[in-house]
C-alpha positions in Angstrom: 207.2 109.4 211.6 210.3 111.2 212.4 212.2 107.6 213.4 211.3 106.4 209.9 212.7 109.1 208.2 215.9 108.3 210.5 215.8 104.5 209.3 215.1 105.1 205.4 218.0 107.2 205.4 220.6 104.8 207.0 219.6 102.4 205.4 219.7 104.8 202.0 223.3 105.6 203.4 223.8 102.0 203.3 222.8 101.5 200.1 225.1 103.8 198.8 227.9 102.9 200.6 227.7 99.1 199.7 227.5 100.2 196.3 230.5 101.9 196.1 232.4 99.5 197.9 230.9 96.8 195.5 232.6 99.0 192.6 236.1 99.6 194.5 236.3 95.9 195.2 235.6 95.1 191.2 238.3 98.0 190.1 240.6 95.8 192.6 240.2 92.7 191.1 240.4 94.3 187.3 243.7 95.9 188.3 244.9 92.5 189.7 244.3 90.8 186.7 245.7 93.1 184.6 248.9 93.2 186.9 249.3 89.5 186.7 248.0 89.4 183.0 251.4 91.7 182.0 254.1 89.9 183.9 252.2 87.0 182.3 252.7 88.8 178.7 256.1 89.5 179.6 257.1 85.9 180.6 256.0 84.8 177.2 257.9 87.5 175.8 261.5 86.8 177.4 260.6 82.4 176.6 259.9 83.5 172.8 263.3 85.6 172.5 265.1 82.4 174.4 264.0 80.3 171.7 265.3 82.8 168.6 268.1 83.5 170.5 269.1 79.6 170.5 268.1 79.9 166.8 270.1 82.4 166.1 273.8 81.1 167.1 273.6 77.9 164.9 274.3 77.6 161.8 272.6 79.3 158.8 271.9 75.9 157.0 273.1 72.2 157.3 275.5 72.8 154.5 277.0 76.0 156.2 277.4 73.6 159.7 281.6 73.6 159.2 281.9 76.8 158.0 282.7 76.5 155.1 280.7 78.2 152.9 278.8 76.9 150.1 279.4 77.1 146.8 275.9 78.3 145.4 274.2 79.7 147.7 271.2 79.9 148.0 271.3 77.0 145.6 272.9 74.5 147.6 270.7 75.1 151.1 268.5 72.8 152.4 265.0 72.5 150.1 262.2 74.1 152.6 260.6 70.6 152.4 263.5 69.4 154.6 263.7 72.4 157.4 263.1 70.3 160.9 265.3 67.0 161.7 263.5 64.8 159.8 266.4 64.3 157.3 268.3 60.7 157.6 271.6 62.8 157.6 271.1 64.9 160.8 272.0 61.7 162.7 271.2 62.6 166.4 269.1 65.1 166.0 265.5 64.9 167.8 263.0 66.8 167.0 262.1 67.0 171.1 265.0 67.7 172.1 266.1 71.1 171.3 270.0 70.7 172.9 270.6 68.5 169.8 270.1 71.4 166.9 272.4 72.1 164.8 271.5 74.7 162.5 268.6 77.3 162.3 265.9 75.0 160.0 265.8 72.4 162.6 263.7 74.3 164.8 260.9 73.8 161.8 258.4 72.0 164.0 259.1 71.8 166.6 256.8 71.7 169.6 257.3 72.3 173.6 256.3 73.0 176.8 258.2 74.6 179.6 256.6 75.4 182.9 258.1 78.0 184.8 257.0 78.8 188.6 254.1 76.4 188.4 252.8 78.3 184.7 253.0 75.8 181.7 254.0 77.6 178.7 252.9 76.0 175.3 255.8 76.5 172.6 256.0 75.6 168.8 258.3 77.2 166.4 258.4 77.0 162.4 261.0 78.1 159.5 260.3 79.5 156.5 262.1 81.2 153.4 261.8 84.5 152.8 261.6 87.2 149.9 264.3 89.4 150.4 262.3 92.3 149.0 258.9 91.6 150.5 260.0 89.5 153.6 256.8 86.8 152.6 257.3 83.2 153.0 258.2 81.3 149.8 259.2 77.8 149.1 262.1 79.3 146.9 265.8 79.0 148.1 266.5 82.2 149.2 269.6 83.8 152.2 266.7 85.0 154.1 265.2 82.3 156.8 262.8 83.6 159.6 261.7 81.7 162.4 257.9 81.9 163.6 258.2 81.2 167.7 254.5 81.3 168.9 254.1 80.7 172.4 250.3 79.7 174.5 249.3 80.0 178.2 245.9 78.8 179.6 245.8 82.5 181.3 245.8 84.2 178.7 242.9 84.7 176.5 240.2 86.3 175.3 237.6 87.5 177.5 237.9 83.6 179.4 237.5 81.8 176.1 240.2 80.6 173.5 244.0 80.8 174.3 246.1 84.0 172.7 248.5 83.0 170.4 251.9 84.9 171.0 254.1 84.9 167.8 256.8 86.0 167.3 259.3 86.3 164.7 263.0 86.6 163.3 264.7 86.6 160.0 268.1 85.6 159.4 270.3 86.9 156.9 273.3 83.8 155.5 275.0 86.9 154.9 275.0 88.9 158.3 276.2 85.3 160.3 
């Protein structure tokens, strides 16, 4: 009997030790995934500020393009109706071809990839007015524009289901140009 009780506890020790090793490898693989999950999170980040950034150093509004500025403004800016490049009077302009922008509201839907060391980035970006006094979207002319950058990777979402959507957001004073 006393070989048994040799055996039952070896393989007891085993056991044990298998199941700690089981949970060390699993706290492994969680910290990996969260590692590459954040520089993930942070690529998105530094693409989305990209995009506001090449938003930000055109011009305010296709009537503000020579600098000169207009005489009513907000009155004389561009209705929200015609933010993006589908105007007839934009000439060049392409909606998928982002070099060809020439002020801020042309960026209104617009829609992108950009893959970046073998990681595919889904982009889209979308401008709105703004109350100056509550910062909401309105349809109303106003000197406030903000830009809605929202940016989707296949690696990051919920618990393995749907993709995160990333947005983020700047608003754009005429006046602080």
């Amino acid at each position: 009997m006393a070989g048994y009780s040799e055996l039952i506890y070896t393989l007891g020790a085993m056991i044990i030790f298998s199941m700690i090793l089981l949970t060390a490898n699993r706290l492994t693989l969680r910290d990996a995934r969260l590692q590459v999950e954040g520089e993930l999170e942070e690529e998105v980040v530094a693409v989305a500020q990209t995009i506001i950034e090449e938003s930000r150093v055109l011009a305010f509004d296709e009537i503000t393009e020579d600098g000169i500025p207009p005489v009513n403004a907000p009155d004389d800016f561009t209705y929200s109706s015609n933010f993006g490049t589908k105007r007839s009077d934009e000439g060049d302009e392409s909606l998928n071809d982002r070099t060809s922008f020439t002020d801020f509201d042309d960026f209104d839907g617009w829609k992108d990839s950009i893959t970046i060391e073998g990681i595919t980035y889904n982009l889209s970006a979308k401008v709105r007015y703004v109350n100056s006094s509550t910062y909401d979207s309105t349809s109303a002319k106003t000197n406030f524009k903000r830009i809605y950058v929202q940016v989707r990777n296949e690696y990051l979402n919920k618990n393995g289901g749907k993709p995160i959507k990333y947005e983020f957001s700047y608003i754009r004073n005429y006046y602080a140009d």
